[in-house]
N, C-alpha and C positions, 0 to 999 in steps of 0.2 A: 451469617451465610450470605456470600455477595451473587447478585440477578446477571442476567444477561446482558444489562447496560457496564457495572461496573467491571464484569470479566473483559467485555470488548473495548471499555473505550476509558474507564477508571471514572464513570462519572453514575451519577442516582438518572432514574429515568424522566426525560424533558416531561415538562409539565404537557409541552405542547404537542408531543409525538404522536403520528397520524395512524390510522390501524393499519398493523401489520408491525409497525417498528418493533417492536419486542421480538419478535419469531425474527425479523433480521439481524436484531444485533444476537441475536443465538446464534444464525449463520454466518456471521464476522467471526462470534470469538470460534466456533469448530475452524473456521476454515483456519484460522492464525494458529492455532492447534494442530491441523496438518492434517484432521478431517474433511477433506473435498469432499469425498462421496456424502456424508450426513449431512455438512453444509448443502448442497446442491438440491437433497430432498425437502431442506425446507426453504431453499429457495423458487424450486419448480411448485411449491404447493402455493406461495406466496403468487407467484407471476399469475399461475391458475384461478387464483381465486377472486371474484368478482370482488366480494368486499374489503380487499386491499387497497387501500389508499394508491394515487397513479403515483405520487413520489415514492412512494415504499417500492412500488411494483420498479420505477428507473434505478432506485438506491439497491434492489435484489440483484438486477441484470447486471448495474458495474462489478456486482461484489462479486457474481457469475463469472464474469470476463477477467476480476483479479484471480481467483481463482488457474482461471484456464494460461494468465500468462504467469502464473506462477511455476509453470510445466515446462516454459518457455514459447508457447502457442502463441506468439503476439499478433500475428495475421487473422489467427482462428478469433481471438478475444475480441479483434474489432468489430466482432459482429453482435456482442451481449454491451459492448460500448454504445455502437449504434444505436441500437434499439432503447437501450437507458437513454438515451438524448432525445429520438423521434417521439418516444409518448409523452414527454410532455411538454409537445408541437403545442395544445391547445390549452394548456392548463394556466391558472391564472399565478400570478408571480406570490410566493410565500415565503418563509424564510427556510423549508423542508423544499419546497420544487427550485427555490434557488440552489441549497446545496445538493440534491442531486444531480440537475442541471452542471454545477463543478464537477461533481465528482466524476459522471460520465465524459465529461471536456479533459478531466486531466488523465484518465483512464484511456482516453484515444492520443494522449498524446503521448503517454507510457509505450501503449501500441506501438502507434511510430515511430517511436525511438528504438526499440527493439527490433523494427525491420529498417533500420538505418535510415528512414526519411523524416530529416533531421530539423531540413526546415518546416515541411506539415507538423511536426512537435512543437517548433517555439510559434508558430501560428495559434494553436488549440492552447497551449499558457497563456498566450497574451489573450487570448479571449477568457480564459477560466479566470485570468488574472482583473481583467475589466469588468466581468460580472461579478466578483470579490468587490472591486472598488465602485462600482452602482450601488452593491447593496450595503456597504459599509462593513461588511463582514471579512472574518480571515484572522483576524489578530488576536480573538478573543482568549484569554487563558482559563487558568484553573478556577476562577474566582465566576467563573460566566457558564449558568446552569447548561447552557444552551450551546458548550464545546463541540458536540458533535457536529452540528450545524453550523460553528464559526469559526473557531480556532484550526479545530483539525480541517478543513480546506487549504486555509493558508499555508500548515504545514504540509502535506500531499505536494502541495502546487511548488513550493520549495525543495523538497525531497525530487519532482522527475526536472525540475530547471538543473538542479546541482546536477543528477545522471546526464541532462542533455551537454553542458558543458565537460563533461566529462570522457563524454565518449565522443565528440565532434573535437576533444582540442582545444579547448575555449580556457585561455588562462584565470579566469575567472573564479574557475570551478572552484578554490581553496574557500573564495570570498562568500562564494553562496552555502557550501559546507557548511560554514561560521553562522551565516543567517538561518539556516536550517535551524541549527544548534541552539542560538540565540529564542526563536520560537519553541523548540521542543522542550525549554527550561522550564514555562509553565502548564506544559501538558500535562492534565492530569492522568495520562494513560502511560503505563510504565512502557508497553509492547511499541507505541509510538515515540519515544521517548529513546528505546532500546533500537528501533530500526534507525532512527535518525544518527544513533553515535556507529551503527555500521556504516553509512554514507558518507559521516567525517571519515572511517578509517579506509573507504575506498578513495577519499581524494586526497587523503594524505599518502597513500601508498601511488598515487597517481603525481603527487609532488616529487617522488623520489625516496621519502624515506619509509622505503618497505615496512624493514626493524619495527618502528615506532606501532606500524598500521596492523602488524602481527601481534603483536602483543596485545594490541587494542582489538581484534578479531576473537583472538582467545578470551578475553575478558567478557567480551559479549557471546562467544559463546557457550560459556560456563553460564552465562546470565538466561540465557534461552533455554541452555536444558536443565535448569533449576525450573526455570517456568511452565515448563514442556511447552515451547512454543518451537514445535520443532522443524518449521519451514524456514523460521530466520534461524534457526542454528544450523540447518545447512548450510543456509547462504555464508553465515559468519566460516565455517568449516572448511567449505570450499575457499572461500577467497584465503584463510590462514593457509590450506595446503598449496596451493600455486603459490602463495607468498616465501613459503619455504620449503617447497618442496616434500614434504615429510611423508613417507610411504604411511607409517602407523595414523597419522591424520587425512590420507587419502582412503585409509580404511573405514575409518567411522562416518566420512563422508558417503560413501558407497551402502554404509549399512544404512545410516537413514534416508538414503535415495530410496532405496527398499521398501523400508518402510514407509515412507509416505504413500509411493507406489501402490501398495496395501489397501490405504487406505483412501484411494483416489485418487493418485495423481498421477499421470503419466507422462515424464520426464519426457522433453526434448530438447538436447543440447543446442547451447547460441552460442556461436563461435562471439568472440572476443568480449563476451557479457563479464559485470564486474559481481553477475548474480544479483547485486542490491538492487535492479529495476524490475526485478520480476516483483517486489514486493508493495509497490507504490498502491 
């Protein structure tokens, strides 16, 4: 029977995780579940509770604001971004206040991207991307106990460059796709592993060849809702129905808007969104 660490992130729990980690990565895997509301309760009990580690308490607040731009709220979300960054103004540098310190930097620059200021995005990467390369972290793969805290940054920090090229025009965008791709080869997390081939098939459909990127949409999202990870099977849903139009796939998209809705989320549409940056 697998814990909280291996449903959220496919890995056993760091030796070194600070109190509280466990009750987060519960409120990772609800939320990627499509449970906001049960995520949220055990993130507000985390933020409330004294004896939470300060990096547990910044790592709850990003996971809050991914949450909130999962709705499309990317103005609202900067505000649980923020506060994951300012508390820990004073805290001494670890390899747990390091990567929340990224994850809150790339979570503002998600933000940004979503409300179109494009350059405050590639600003807040180049900083999540230099506190990566201060600490020597970001690359780590499946073989490195300590993924959550090293690997997965890198990949995140790959995942919103490839959206910011993406959505600004930046020819690029196939090239960082491909780097995305290349890192999520040895993530041990399936759900990370499975968001990142949604991001190729948004910048492959962003190349021109739709065809290819529908197909590849559909595959991931039979993949999703085998897994019931049913926030990226939206996303994969929606992008296959624009991709072709399909009234019968614009229906199951509608029905689990619904139901996430249900159970906490509350949708607001972004005009020209490829959906895959709500998930960063």
């Amino acid at each position: 029977m697998s814990g909280p660490w291996e449903d959220a992130f496919g890995v056993a729990a760091p030796p070194s995780a600070p109190t509280g980690a466990r009750r987060w990565a519960q409120a990772v895997d609800l939320g990627a579940r499509g449970r906001a509301a049960a995520a949220r309760t055990i993130i507000d009990e985390l933020v409330n509770d004294r004896r939470t580690a300060v990096s547990v308490v910044s790592l709850a607040l990003a996971t809050r604001a991914s949450l909130t731009r999962q709705a499309g709220r990317h103005a609202s979300a900067r505000v649980d971004d923020g506060a994951a960054l300012s508390v820990l103004a004073r805290c001494a540098h670890d390899e747990w206040t390091t990567a929340a310190r990224v994850d809150a930097l790339i979570g503002l620059a998600a933000d940004a991207l979503g409300i179109g200021d494009f350059g405050g995005s590639r600003r807040l990467l180049d900083r999540a991307e230099a506190e990566l390369r201060r600490r020597g972290t970001g690359r780590g793969g499946a073989d490195r106990p300590q993924w959550v805290v090293d690997g997965r940054l890198g990949l995140r920090e790959a995942w919103v460059r490839t959206e910011l090229a993406l959505y600004s025009g930046d020819a690029t965008a196939g090239g960082l796709a491909a780097e995305a791709a290349e890192r999520a080869e040895s993530a041990p997390s399936s759900r990370h592993r499975t968001k990142t081939s949604l991001i190729v098939a948004a910048a492959t459909a962003a190349s021109g060849d739709g065809e290819v990127a529908a197909v590849e949409a559909a595959r991931i999202a039979g993949t999703c809702e085998a897994a019931g990870l049913l926030p990226l099977e939206w996303a994969a849903r929606t992008m296959l129905a624009g991709l072709r139009d399909d009234p019968e796939e614009s229906g199951k998209v509608a029905d689990l808007q619904a139901k996430l809705a249900s159970r906490g989320m509350a949708f607001v549409p972004l005009t020209g969104s490829t959906t895959s940056d709500r998930y960063a």
